[in-house]
C-alpha positions as CSV (number, residue, x, y, z in Angstrom):
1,X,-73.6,-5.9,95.4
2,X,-72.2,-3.2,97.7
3,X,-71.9,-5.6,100.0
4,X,-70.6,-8.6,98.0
5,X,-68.1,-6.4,96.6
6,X,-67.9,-2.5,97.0
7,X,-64.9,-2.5,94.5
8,X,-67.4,-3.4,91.6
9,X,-68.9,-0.7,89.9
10,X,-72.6,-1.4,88.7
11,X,-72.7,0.2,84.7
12,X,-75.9,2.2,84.0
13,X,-78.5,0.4,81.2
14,X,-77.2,3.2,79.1
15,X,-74.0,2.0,79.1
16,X,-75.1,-1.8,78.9
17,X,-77.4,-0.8,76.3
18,X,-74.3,0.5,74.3
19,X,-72.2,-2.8,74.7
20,X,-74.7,-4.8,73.5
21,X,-74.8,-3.0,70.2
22,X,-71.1,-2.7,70.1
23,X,-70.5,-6.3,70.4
24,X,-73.1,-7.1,68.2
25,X,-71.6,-4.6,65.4
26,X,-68.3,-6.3,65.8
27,X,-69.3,-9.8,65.6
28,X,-71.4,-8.8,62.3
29,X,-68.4,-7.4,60.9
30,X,-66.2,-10.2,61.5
31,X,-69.3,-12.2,60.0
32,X,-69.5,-9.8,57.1
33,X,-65.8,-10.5,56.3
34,X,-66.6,-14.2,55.9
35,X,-69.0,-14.2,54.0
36,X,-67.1,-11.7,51.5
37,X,-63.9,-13.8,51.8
38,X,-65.4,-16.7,51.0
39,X,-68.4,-16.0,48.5
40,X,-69.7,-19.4,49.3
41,X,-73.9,-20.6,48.6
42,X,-75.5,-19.9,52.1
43,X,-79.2,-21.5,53.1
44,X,-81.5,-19.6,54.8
45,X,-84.8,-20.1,56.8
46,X,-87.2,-17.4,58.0
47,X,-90.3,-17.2,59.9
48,X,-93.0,-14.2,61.4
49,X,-95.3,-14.0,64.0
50,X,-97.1,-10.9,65.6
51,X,-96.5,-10.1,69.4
52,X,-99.2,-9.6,71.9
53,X,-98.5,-5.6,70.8
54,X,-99.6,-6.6,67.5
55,X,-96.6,-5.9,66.1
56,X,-95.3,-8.2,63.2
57,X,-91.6,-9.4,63.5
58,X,-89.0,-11.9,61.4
59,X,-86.3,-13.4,61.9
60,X,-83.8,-14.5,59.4
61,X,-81.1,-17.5,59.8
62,X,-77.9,-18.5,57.5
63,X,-76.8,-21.6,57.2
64,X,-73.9,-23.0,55.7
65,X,-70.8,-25.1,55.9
66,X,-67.4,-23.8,55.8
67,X,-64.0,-24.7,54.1
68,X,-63.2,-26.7,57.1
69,X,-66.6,-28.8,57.3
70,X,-68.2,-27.6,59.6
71,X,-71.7,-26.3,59.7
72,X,-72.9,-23.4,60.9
73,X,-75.7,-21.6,62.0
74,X,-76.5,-17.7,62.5
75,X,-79.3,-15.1,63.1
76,X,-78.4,-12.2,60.9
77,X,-81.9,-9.8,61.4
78,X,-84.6,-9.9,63.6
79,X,-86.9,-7.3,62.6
80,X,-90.5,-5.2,62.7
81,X,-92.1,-5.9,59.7
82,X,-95.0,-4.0,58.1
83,X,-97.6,-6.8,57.5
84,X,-97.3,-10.7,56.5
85,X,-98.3,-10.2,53.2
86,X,-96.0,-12.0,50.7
87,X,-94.5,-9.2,48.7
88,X,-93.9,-7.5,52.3
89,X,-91.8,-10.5,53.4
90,X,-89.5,-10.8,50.1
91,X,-88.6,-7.1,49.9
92,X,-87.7,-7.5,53.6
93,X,-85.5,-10.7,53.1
94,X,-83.8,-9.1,49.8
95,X,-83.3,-5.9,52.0
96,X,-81.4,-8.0,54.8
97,X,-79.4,-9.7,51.9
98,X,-77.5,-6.9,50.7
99,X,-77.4,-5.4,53.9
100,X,-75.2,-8.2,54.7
101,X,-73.9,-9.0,51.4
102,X,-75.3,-12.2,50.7
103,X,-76.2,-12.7,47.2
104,X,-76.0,-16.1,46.6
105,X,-78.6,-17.8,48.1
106,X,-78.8,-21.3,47.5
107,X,-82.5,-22.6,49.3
108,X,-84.9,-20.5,52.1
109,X,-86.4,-22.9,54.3
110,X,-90.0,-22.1,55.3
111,X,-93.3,-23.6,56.5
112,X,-96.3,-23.7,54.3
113,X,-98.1,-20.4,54.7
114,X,-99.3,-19.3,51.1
115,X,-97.4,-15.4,52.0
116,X,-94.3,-17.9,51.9
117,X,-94.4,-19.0,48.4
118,X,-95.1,-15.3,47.2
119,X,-92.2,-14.4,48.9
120,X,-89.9,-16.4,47.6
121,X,-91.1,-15.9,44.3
122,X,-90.4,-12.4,44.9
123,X,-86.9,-13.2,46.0
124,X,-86.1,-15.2,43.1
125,X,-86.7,-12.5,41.0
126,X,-84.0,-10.2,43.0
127,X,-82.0,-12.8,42.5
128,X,-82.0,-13.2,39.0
129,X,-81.4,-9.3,39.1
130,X,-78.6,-9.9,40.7
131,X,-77.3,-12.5,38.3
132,X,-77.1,-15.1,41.4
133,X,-80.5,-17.1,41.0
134,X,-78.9,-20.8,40.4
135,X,-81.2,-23.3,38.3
136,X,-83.5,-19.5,37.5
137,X,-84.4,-20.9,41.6
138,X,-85.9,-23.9,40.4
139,X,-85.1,-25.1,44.2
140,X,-84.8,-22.6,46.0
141,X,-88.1,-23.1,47.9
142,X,-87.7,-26.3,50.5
143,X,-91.1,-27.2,52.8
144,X,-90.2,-27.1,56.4
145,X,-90.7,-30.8,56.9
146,X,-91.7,-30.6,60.8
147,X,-94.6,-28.0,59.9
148,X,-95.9,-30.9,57.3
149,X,-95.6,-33.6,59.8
150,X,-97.6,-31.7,62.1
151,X,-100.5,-30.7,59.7
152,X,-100.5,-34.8,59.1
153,X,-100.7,-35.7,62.3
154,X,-103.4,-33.0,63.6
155,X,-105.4,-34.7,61.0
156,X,-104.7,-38.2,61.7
157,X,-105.5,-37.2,65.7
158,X,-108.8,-36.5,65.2
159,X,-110.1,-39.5,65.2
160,X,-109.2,-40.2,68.8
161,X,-110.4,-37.3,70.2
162,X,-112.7,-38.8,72.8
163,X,-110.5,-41.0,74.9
164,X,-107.4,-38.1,74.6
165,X,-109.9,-35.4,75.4
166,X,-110.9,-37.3,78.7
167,X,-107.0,-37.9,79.8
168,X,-106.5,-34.2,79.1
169,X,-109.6,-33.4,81.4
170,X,-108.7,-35.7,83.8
171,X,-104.9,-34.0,84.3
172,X,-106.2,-30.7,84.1
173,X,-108.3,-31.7,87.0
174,X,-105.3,-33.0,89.1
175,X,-103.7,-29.5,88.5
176,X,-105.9,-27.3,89.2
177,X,-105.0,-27.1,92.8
178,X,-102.4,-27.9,95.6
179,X,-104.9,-30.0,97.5
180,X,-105.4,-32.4,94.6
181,X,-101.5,-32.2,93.4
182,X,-100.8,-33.3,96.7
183,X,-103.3,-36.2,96.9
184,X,-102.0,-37.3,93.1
185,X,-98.7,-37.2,94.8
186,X,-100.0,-39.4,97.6
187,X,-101.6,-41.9,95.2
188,X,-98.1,-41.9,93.4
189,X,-96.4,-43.2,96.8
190,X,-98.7,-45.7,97.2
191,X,-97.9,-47.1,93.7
192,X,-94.3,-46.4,94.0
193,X,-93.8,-43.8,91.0
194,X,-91.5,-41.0,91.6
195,X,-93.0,-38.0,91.5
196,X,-93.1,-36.0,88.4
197,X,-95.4,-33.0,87.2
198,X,-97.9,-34.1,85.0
199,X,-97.5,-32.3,81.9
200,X,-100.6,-30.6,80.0
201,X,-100.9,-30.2,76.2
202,X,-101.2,-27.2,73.9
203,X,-104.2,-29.1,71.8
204,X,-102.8,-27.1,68.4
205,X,-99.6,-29.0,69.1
206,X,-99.6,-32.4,68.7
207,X,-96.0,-33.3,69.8
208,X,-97.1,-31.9,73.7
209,X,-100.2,-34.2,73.3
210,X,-97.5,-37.0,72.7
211,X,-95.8,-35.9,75.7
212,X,-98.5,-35.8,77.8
213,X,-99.8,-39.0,76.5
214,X,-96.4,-40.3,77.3
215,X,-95.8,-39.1,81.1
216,X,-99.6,-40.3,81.7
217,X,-99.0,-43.4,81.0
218,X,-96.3,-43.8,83.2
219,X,-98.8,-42.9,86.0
220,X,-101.7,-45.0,85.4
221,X,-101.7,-46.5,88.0
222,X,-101.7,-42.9,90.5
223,X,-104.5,-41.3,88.3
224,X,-106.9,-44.5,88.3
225,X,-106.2,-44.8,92.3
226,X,-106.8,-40.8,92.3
227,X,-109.9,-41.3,90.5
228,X,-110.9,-44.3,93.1
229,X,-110.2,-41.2,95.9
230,X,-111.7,-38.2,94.4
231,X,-115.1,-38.1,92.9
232,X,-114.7,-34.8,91.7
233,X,-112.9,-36.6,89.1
234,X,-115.6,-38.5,88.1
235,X,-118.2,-35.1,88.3
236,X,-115.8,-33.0,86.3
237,X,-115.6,-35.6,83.5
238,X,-119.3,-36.5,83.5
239,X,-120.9,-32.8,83.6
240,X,-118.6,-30.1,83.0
241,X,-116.3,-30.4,80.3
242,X,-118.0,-31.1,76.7
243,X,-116.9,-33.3,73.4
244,X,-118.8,-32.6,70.0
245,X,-121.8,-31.1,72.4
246,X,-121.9,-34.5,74.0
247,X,-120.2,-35.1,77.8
248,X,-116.7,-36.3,78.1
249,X,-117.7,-39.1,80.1
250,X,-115.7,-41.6,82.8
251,X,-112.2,-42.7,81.7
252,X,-112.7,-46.3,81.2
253,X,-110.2,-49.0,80.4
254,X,-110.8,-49.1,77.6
255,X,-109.5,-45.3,77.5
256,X,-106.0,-46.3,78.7
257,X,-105.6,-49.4,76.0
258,X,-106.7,-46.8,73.3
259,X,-104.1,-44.1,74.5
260,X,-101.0,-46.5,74.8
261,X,-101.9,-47.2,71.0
262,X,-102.0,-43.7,69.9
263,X,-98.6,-43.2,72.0
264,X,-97.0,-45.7,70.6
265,X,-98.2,-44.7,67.2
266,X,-97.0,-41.2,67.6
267,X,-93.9,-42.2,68.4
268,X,-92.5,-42.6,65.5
269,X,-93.8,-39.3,64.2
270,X,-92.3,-37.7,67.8
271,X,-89.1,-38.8,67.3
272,X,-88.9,-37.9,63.6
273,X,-89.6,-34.5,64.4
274,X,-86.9,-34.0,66.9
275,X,-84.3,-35.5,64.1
276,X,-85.4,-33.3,61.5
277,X,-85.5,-30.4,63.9
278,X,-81.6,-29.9,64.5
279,X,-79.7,-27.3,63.9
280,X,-76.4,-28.3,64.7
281,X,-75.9,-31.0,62.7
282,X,-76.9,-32.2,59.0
283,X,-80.4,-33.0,58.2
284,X,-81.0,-32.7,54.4
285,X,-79.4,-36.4,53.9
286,X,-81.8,-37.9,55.6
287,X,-85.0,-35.9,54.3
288,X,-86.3,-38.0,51.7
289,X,-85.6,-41.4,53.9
290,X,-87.6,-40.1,56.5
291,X,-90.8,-39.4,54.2
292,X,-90.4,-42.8,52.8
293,X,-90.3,-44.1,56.2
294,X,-93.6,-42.2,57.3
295,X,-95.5,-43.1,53.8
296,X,-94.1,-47.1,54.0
297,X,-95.4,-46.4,58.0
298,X,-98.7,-45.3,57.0
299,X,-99.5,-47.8,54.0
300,X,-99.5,-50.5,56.5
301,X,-101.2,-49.3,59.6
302,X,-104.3,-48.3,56.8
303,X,-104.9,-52.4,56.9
304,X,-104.5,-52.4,60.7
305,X,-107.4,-54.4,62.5
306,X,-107.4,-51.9,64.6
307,X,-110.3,-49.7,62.9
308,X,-109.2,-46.4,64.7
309,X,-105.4,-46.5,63.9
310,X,-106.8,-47.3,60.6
311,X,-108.9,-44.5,60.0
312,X,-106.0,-42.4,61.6
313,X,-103.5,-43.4,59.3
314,X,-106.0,-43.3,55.9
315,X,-106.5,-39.4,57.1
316,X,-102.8,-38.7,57.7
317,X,-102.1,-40.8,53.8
318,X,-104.6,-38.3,52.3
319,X,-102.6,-35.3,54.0
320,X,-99.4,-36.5,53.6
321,X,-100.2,-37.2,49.5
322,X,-101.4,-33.3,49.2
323,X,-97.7,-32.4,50.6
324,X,-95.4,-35.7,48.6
325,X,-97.8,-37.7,46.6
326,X,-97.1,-35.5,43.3
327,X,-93.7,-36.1,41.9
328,X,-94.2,-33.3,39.6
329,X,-94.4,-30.3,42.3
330,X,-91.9,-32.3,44.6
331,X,-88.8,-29.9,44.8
332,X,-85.5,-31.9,43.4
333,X,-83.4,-31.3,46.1
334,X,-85.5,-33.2,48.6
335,X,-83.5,-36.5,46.5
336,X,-80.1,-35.0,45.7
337,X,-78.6,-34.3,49.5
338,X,-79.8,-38.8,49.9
339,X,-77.6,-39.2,47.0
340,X,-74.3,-37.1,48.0
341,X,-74.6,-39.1,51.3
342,X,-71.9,-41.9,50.6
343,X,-73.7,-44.3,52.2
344,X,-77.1,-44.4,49.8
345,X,-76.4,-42.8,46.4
346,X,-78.6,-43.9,43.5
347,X,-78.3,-47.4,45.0
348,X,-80.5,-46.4,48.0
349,X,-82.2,-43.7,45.9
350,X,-84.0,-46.3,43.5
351,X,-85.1,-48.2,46.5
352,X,-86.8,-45.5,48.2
353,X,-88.5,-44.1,45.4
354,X,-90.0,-47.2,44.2
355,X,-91.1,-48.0,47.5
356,X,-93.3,-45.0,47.6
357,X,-94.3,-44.4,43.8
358,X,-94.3,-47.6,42.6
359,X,-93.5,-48.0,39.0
360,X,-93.4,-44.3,38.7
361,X,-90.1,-44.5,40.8
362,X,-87.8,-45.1,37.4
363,X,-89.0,-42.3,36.1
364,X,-89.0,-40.0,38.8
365,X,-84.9,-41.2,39.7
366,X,-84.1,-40.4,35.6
367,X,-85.6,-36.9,36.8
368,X,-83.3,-36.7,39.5
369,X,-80.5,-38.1,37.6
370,X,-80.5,-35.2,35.0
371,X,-81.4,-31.9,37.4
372,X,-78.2,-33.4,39.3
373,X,-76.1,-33.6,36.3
374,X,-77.7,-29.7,35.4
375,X,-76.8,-28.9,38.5
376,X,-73.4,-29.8,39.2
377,X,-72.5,-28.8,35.6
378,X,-73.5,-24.9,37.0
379,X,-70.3,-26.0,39.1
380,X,-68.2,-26.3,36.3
381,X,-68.5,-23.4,34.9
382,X,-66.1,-20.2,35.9
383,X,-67.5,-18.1,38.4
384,X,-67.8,-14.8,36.9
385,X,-68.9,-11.6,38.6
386,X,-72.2,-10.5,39.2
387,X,-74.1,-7.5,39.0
388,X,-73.1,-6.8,42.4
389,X,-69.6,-6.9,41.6
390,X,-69.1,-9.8,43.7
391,X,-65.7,-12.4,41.7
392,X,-65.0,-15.9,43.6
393,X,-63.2,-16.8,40.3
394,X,-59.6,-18.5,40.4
395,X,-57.0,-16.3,38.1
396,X,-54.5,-18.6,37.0
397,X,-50.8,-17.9,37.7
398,X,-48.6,-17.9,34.5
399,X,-45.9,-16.2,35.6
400,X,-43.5,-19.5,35.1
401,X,-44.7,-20.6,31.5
402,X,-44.3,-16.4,30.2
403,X,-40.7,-17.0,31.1
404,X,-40.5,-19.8,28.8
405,X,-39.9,-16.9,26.0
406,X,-41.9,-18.0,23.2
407,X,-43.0,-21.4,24.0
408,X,-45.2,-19.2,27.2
409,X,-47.8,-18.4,24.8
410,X,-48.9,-22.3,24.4
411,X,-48.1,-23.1,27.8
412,X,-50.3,-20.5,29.6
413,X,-53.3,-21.9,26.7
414,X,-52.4,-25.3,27.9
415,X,-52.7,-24.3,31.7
416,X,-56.0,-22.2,31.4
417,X,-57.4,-25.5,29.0
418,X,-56.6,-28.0,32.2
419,X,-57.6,-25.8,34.8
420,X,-60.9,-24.1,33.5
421,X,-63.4,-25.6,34.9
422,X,-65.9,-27.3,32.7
423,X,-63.1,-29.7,31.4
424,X,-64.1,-33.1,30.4
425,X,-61.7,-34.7,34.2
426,X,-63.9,-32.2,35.9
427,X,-67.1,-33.4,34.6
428,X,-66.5,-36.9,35.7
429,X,-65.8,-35.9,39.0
430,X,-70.0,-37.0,39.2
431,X,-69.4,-39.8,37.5
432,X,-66.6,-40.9,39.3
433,X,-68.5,-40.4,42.6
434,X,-71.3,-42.4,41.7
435,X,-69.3,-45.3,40.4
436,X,-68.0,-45.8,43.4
437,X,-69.2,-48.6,46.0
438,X,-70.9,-47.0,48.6
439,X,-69.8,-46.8,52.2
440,X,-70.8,-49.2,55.0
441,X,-73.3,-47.4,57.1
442,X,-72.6,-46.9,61.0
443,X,-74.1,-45.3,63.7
444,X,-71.4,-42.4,64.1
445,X,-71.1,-42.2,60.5
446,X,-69.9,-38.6,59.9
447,X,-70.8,-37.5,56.6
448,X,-68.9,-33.7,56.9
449,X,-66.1,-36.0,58.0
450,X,-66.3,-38.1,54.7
451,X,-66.5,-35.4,52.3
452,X,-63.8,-33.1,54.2
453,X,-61.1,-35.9,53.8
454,X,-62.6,-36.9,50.0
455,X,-62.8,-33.4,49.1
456,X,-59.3,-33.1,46.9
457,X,-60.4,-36.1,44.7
458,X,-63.6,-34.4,44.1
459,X,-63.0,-30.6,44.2
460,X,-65.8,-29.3,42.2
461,X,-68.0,-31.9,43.4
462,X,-67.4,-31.3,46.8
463,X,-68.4,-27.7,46.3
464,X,-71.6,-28.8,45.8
465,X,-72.0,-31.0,48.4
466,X,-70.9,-28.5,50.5
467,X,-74.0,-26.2,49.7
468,X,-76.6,-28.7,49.3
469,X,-75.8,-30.6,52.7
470,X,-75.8,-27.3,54.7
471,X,-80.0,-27.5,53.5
472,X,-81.9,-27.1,56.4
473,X,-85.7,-29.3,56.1
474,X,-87.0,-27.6,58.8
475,X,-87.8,-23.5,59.9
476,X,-87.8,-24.4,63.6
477,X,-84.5,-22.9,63.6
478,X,-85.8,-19.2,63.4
479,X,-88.7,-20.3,65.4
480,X,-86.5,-21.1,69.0
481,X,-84.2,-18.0,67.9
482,X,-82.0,-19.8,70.6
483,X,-78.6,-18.4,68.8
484,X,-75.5,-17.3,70.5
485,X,-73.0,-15.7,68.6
486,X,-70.3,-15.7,71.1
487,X,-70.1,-18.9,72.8
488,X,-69.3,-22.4,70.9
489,X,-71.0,-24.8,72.5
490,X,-74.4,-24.7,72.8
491,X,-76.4,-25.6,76.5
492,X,-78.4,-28.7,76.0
493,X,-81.9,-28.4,76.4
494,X,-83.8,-30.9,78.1
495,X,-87.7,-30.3,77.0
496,X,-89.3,-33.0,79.8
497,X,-86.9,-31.3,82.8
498,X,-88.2,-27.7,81.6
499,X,-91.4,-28.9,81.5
500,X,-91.4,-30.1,84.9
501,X,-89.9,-26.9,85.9
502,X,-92.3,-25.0,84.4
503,X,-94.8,-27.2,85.9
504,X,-93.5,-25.6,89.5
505,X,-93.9,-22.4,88.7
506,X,-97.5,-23.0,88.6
507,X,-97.1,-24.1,92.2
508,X,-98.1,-22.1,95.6
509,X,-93.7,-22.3,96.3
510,X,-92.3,-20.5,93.6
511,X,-94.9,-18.3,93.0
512,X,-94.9,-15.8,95.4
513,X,-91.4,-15.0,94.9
514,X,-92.6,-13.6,91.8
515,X,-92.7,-10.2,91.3
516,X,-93.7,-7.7,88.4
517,X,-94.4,-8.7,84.8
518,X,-92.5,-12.0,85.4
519,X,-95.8,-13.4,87.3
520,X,-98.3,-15.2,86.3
521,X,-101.4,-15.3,88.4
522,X,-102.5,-18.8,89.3
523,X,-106.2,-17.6,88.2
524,X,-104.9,-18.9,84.4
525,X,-104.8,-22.3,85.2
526,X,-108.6,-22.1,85.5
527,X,-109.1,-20.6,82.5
528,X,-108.8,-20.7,78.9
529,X,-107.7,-17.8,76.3
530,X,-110.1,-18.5,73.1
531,X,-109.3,-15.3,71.5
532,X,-107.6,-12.5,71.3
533,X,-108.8,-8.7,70.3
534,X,-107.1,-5.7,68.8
535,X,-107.1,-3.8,72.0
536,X,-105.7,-6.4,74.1
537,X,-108.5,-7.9,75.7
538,X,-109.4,-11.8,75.8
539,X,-112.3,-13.8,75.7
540,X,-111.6,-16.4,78.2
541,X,-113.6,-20.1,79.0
542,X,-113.9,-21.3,82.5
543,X,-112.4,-24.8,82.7
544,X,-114.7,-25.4,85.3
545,X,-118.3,-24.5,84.3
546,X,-117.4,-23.5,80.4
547,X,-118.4,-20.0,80.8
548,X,-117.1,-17.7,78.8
549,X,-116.4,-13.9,79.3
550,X,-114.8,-10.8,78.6
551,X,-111.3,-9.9,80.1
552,X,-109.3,-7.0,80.0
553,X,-106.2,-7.2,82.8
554,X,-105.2,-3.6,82.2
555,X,-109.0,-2.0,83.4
556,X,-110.2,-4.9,85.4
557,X,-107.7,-7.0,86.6
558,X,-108.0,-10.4,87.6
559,X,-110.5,-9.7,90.6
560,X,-113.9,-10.7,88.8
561,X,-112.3,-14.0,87.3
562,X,-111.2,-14.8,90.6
563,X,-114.5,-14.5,91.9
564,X,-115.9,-17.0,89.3
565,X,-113.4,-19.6,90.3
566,X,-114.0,-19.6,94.1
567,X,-117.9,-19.7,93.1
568,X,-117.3,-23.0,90.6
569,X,-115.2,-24.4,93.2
570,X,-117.7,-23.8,96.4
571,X,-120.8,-25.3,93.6
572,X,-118.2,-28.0,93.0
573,X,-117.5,-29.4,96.3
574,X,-121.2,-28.9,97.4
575,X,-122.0,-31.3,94.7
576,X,-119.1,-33.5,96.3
577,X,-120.8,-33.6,99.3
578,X,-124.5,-34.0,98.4
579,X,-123.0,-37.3,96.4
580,X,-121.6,-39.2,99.7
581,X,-124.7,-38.4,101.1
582,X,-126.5,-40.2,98.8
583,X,-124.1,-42.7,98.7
């Protein structure tokens, strides 16, 4: 940087250190100052995980919509937490609230872990001490939606283990060296494929195992051609790598049709997930549509001649009716966000519901109809304050009608009668609403839009809709933790370009410009971590020969698993030879 420019002054970490946390105080001030100017509902979701230090962190995101439409989206704590255990988490969250002054919380937004429901309980009840808990929290718990979708399609994937299992093996393969990349690449000139990095799967998610699928597909043609040019293909399928104690076998035909089924019957389910996933735009509209759409999905591929989508779907039914089969435990305010979209209302609503209940549907929309009416009615009322001394009422100016002399006595009654909310042209504002015809649906349909210009015929209304569209169905939010305060516009992320990137790194070019903690030796891609210890060791599978061992990079290193790999590759390419010598 001397060089570059000897005028710039390089600032110690010290100082750096302390801007960080200067900016960051300032921002949460000027955050702070919203939310106490504006004492609007805010949404939350949350998640935890434990670092490879075993230490146990959680992060914490608002969400809400402000005055002028628009939503937002902020990390307020990231934090060390004690343990995982239920009671742990609540205290935490509560302590975070009033840290920040949020006290009316109107929905936390987490996945499925049983600590999640005890700590929301637990929150409730600070709530309720705080004289904020709308509907006594009656909805404040909402299921993160991807993390169900993935539990029913784990279980719905199971059934076509085999013929994914062998495309996994067979890209592993391909990977494992330069040499063979650089054959596949060959084979992929010969077909005419531009060449992309073949993608491998985490097996635990099932939305990599669709993209994998996907990007294999494309190269059917290389990878059979590959396997026509390498044996070892063939070897590594046949003897090594094991399926329900039984060998994986050669990938047949047969193989590829069954794969570009499964793809195309993930689709759907990939797709959904990436809708439901955003953060930056309204999802709780759409929620209940798009578990209609999977359970109307599902009802007909369980008579599919084909016996294994069949079976797949019949698993993924029984999974998905544990989560939205019972309307009784089905949170209300999965339906009402469908209803405050213009374009749907009851009208849609109805459809749905008897589309996936059957004659249960009537019954279950009355339900909805009255919680809805329940709720907005906690609209109407006058905000008083609560036991935090927190007042978003609206004091009534009667400085005109007092000088009216005597007659300002009935005139300030008159005005607080017509302007206290609760009043019988306030209540209808719902009625009004629904009576309405609904909108034509487009593509760029812009529900903030609608309700922003709408909102002065339906002021109390609106309120609501305000808080219940700003509902986020899914935690991924506060898993990324991709959140910058500062700038506007978020970068677009492109998963399949990262992926392919990331892909590289893994290659003999960009890795030994690595340096430090940042690299990875390439020793991991013959390996497999099974488990994980308290003292930081692994216990690792060879991908090669399936044998597993004890590893400890801190007192051993990666010398001895190196070892082991050049041995399973020298066994590998003897029995290579010994096979065109027999041929």
């Amino acid at each position: 940087m001397k060089v570059a420019q000897p005028c710039f002054h390089i600032p110690s970490r010290t100082t750096v250190t302390c801007d960080c946390f200067d900016l960051f105080d300032e921002e949460k001030h000027k955050l702070m100052a919203i939310f106490k100017e504006t004492q609007q509902r805010v949404s939350l979701t949350t998640d935890t995980w434990t670092s490879i230090q075993r230490i146990n962190y959680m992060v914490i995101t608002a969400h809400w919509i402000d005055k002028n439409w628009t939503l937002h989206k902020r990390i307020i704590n990231f934090c060390p937490i004690s343990s995982h255990r239920g009671e742990d988490l609540g205290k935490s969250i509560s302590k975070c609230l009033h840290e920040w002054g949020l006290h009316r919380i109107f929905t936390v937004t987490v996945d499925n872990a049983s600590s999640n429901s005890v700590a929301i309980t637990e929150l409730s009840k600070q709530l309720t001490k705080w004289g904020t808990n709308l509907m006594g929290g009656s909805h404040l718990h909402i299921r993160c939606m991807a993390h169900i979708v993935n539990l029913i399609v784990q279980d719905g994937t199971k059934e076509a283990n085999v013929c994914i299992e062998r495309v996994r093996q067979a890209v592993r393969y391909i990977r494992q060296s330069p040499a063979r990349w650089k054959k596949f690449q060959e084979c992929c000139e010969d077909e005419n494929l531009a060449k992309k990095s073949l993608c491998l799967d985490v097996p635990t998610r099932w939305n990599s195992t669709y993209m994998m699928l996907n990007r294999v597909i494309e190269y059917e043609g290389a990878i059979v051609e590959y396997a026509d040019r390498d044996i070892g293909l063939a070897l590594h399928l046949k003897f090594v790598d094991i399926v329900d104690k039984n060998s994986t076998g050669t990938l047949l035909s047969s193989d590829w049709e069954g794969v570009k089924r499964i793809t195309k019957f993930l689709e759907m389910f990939f797709n959904l997930t990436l809708k439901i996933s955003g953060s930056r735009y309204v999802t709780s509209n759409l929620h209940f549509l798009e578990i209609c759409q999977v359970v109307v999905y599902l009802n007909q591929l369980i008579s599919n001649e084909d016996h294994v989508l069949a079976k797949m779907a019949e698993n993924m039914k029984e999974k998905f009716d544990k989560y939205w089969g019972d309307t009784e435990k089905m949170n209300k305010m999965v339906f009402i966000p469908c209803v405050l979209d213009p374009r749907h209302k009851f009208s849609t609503l109805g459809f749905a519901l008897k589309k996936m209940f059957g004659e249960k549907g009537a019954a279950v929309e009355i339900g909805v109809r009255t919680y809805m009416e329940s709720l907005f009615n906690e609209y109407t009322k006058p905000i008083s304050n609560d036991k935090n001394g927190q007042c978003s009422s609206t004091e009534v100016d009667t400085s005109d009608s007092r000088s009216v002399g005597g007659l300002g006595i009935f005139f300030e009654e008159l005005q607080k009668h017509t302007s206290q909310r609760g009043g019988a042209s306030s209540k209808s504002e719902l009625v009004k609403y629904l009576d309405e015809e609904i909108e034509v649906g487009k593509s760029d349909f812009d529900v903030l839009l609608w309700w922003k210009v709408n909102s002065p015929r339906f002021p109390l209304l609106s309120e609501m809709a305000r808080d219940v569209l700003a509902i986020p169905v899914s935690s991924v939010a506060s898993e990324l933790c991709l959140q910058d305060w500062l700038r506007s516009e978020p970068q677009p992320i492109s998963i399949e370009e990262d992926l392919d990137f990331l892909e590289q790194l893994e290659e003999d070019f960009i890795m030994p410009r690595l340096h430090g903690s940042n690299a990875r030796s390439p020793v991991w891609n013959h390996y497999e971590k099974l488990e994980e210890k308290e003292d930081g060791s692994w216990i690792v599978k060879c991908v090669h020969c399936s044998r597993v061992t004890y590893h400890h990079s801190h007192k051993t290193g990666t010398a001895s698993l190196r070892k082991h790999v050049k041995r399973c590759l020298e066994n590998m390419n003897q029995n290579r030879q010994l096979l065109r010598i027999d041929g």
